[in-house]
C-alpha positions as CSV (number, residue, x, y, z in Angstrom):
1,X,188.3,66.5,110.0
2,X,186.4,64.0,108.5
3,X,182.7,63.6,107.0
4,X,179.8,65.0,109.3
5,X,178.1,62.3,111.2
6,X,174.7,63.3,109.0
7,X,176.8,62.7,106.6
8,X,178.9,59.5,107.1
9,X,175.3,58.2,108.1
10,X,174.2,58.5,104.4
11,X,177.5,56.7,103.6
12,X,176.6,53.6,105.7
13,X,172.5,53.6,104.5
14,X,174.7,53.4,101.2
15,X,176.9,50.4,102.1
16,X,174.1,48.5,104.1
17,X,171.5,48.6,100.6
18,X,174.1,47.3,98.3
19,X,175.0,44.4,101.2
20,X,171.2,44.1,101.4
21,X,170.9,43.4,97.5
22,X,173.8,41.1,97.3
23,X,173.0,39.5,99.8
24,X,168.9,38.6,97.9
25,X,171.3,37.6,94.9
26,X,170.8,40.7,93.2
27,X,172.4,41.7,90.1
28,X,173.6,45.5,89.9
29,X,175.0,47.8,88.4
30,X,175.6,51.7,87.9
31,X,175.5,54.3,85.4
32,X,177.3,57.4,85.3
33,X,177.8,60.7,83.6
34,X,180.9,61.3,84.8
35,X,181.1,64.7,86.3
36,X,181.7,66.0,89.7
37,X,178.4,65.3,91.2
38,X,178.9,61.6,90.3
39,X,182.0,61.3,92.1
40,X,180.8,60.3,95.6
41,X,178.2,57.4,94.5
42,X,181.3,56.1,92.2
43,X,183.5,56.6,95.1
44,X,181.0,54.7,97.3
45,X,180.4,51.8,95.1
46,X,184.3,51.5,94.3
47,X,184.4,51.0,98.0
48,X,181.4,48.5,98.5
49,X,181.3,46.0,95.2
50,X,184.2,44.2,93.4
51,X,183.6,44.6,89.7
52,X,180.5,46.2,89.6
53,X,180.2,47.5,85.9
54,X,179.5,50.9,85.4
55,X,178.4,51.9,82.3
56,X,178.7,55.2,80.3
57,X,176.4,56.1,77.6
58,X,178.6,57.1,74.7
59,X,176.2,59.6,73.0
60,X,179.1,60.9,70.5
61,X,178.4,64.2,71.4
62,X,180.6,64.5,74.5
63,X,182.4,66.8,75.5
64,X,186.1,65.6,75.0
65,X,187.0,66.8,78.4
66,X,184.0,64.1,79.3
67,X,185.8,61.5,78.2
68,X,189.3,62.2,80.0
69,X,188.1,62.5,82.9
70,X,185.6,59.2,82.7
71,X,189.1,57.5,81.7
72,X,190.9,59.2,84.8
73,X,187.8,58.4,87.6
74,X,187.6,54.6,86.0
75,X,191.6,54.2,86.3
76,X,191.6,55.9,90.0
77,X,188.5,54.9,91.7
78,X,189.4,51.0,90.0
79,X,185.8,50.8,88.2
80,X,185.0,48.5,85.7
81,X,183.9,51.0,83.2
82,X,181.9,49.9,80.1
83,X,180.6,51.9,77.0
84,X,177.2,51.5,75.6
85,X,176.0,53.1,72.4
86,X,173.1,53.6,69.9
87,X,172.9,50.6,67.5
88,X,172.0,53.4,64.9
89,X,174.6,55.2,63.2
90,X,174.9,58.7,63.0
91,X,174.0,58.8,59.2
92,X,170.7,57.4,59.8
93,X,170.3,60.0,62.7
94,X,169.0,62.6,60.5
95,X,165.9,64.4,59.5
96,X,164.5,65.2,55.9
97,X,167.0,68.4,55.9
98,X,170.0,66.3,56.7
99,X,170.7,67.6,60.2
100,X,171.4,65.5,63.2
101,X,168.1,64.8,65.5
102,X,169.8,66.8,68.3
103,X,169.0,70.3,65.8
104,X,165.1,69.4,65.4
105,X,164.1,66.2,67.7
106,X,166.2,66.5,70.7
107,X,164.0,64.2,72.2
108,X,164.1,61.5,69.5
109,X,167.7,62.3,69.7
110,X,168.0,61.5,73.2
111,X,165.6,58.3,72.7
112,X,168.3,56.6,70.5
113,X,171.4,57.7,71.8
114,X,170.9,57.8,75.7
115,X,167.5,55.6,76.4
116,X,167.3,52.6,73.9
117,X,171.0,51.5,74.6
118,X,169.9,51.6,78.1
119,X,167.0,49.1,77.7
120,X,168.8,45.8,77.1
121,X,170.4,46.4,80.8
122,X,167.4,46.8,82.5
123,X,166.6,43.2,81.3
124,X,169.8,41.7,82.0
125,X,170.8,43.2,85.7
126,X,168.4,43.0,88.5
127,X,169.2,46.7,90.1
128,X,170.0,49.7,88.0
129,X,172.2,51.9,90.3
130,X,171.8,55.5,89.4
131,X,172.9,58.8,91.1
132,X,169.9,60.9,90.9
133,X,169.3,63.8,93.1
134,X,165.7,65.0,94.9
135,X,167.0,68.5,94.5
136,X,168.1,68.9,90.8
137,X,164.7,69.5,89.0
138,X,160.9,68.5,89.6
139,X,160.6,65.2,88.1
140,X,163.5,63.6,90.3
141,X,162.2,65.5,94.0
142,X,158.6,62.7,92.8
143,X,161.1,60.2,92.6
144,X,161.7,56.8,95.5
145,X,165.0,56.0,96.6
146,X,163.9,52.8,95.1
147,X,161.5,52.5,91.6
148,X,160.3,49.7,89.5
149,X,161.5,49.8,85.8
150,X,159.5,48.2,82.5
151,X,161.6,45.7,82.7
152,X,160.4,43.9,86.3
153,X,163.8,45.4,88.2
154,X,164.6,48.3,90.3
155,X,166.1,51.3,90.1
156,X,167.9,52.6,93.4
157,X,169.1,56.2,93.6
158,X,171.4,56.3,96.8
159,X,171.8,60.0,96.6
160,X,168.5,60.5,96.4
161,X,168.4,62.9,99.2
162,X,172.0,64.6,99.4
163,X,172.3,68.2,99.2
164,X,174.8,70.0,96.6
165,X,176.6,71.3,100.0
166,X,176.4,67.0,101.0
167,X,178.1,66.2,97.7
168,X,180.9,69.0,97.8
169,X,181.7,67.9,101.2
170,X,182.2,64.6,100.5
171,X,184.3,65.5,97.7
172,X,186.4,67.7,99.9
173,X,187.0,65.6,102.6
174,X,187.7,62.8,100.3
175,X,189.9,65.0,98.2
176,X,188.7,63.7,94.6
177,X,189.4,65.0,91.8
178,X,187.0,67.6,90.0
179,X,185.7,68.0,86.5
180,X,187.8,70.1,84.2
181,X,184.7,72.1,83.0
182,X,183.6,73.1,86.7
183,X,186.2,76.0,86.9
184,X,184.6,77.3,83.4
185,X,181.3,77.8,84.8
186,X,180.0,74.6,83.8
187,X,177.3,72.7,86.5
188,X,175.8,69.9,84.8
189,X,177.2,68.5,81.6
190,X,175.1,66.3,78.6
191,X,176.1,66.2,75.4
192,X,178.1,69.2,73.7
193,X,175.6,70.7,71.5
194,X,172.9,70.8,74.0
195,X,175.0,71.8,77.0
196,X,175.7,76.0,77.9
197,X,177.0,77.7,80.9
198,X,173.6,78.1,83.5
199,X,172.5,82.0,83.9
200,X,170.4,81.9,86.6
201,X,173.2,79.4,88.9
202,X,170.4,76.5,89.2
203,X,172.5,73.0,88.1
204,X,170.5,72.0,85.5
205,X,169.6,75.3,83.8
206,X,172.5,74.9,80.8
207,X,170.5,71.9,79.7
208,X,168.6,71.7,76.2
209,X,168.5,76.0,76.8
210,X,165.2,78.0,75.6
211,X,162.9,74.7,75.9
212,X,160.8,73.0,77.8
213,X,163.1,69.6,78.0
214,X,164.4,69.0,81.0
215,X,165.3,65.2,81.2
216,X,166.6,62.5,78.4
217,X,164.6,60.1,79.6
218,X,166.4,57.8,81.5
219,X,164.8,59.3,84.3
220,X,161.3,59.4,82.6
221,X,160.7,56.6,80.5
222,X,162.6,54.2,82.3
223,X,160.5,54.4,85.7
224,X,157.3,51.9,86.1
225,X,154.9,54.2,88.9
């Protein structure tokens, strides 16, 4: 059947940006969590830049069903996956109680394990490649398809304006593979402790439950307006 013409024209916006940054010289590359919803921008880039690392923020607080399937989408989609963690160790992640950030400062939690890893890229790569959607809270619908960072680069969000019906089509007709935790009732996945099943069926509603945190930061701190 193939994708709808909408659809595939999305695909091609897609291809002609990333020819459009290589061709200024541009240094990219992409991050991913690694869940369903990631699969067609990682499908897209496997299919429009040789080597482009992609790089996964190793919290330590995946879910280990995370981690086999970022190993199985790396291996199929032929991605040059990279790992980037928190220079601070876990013992020094602690408060005056001796519990982990995530229990008392999720955001300070967040900051070390997900945000400051993520600063020393922004300074070495020209583009930051991200697949952030318009329609999964407030903050990212305010967001450009293309932002300044801090750091004097971009940011470029290709699926800036797919739907969730846009993404599961393009995983259909592309047959890829899905995340084992979807079939659980799982629709957006962080990190283990501060990840539940969403009650009201909105994606992002399983995140950091009962508070008002909605983002980790990437997606906050590391935008210039």
């Amino acid at each position: 059947m193939g994708l709808s013409s909408n659809l595939d024209h999305k695909v091609q916006l897609i291809h002609r940006q990333i020819a459009d940054f290589q061709d200024d010289k541009k240094s990219l590359f992409a991050s991913s969590s690694f869940q369903t919803h990631s699969l067609p921008m990682l499908h897209i880039l496997g299919r429009s830049v040789a080597d482009l690392p992609v790089y996964f923020i190793q919290t330590g607080f995946h879910f280990p069903e995370t981690l086999a399937f970022r190993d199985k989408v790396a291996k199929e989609f032929d991605l040059t996956l990279k790992n980037i963690e928190s220079h601070v160790p876990k013992s020094q992640q602690r408060n005056a109680q001796g519990n982990l950030y995530f229990t008392s400062d999720p955001d300070y939690c967040c900051f070390l394990n997900k945000t400051q890893p993520m600063q020393p890229l922004l300074a070495q790569f020209d583009v930051w490649v991200n697949g952030v959607r318009a329609d999964q809270n407030a903050n990212r619908k305010n967001l450009n398809s293309i932002e300044n960072t801090p750091q004097g680069g971009m940011r470029y969000h290709p699926m800036l304006d797919w739907s969730r019906k846009e993404i599961w089509e393009y995983i259909t007709e592309m047959n890829l593979p899905r995340y084992p935790l979807d079939n659980q009732g799982y629709m957006s996945i962080g990190c283990e402790p501060c990840t539940l099943k969403p009650t009201l069926g909105e994606e992002r509603d399983g995140r950091w439950l009962g508070q008002s945190k909605t983002e980790c930061g990437l997606h906050t701190e590391l935008v210039s307006k």
